[in-house]
N, C-alpha and C positions, 0 to 999 in steps of 0.2 A: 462657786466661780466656774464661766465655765472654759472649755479646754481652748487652747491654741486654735487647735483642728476645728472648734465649734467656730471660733471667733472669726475667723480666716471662712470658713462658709458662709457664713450668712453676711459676713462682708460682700464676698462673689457671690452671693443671690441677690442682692440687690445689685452690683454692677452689670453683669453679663448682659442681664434684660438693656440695658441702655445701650450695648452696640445695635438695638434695633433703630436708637434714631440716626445716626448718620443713612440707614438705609432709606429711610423715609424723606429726609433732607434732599438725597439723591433724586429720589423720582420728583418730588414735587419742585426742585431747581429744573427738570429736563421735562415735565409734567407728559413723563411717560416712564413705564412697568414693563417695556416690550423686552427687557435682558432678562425680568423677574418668572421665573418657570412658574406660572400660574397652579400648574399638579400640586410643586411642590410646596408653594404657600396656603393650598389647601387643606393638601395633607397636613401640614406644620399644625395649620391653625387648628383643623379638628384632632388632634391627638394631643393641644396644647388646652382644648376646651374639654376633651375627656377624662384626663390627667387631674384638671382643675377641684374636682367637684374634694377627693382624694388630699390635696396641698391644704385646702379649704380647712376642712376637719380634722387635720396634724395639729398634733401636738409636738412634733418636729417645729423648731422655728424657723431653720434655714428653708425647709421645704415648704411651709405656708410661705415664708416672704418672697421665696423665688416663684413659687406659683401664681402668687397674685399678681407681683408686678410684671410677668412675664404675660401673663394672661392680657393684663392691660397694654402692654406695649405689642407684643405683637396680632391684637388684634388693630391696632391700627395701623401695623402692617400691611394687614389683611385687608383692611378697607380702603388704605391707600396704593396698594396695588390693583384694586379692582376700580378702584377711583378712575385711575388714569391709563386703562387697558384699551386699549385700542383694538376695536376687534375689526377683522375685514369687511364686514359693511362700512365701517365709518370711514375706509381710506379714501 
């Protein structure tokens, strides 16, 4: 069986990743990313795809399942802020 502390983790690995949609919801209702700091959804996303490989081949359960879904959800973070970026040519 396992412990409280496992059971309560891997609960919050799979939640956490889902505060990424309300973020997603926001830009695609206003179909613009100009508050989302571009750096720092870069940086997210590559330290999130580096991380990855690491969650992947745990035998840890809470850190595969927060890896993966985290992985999945904020890359489409990632896409949906570059989706709707608006860069100074296009103004």
């Amino acid at each position: 069986m396992k412990t409280l502390f496992e059971q309560i983790g891997f609960v919050t690995a799979i939640i956490l990743p889902f505060f990424n949609i309300p973020l997603i919801i926001k830009m695609v209702k206003r179909k613009s990313s100009a508050d989302i700091s571009l750096a720092w959804t870069i940086g997210v996303w590559v330290c999130t795809m580096l991380m990855a490989p690491s969650g992947f081949q745990s035998k840890d359960m809470v850190w595969r399942t927060y890896c993966v879904i985290n992985s999945i959800l904020f890359s489409a973070v990632f896409v949906t802020v570059l989706k709707y970026r608006k860069g100074k040519t296009n103004a």
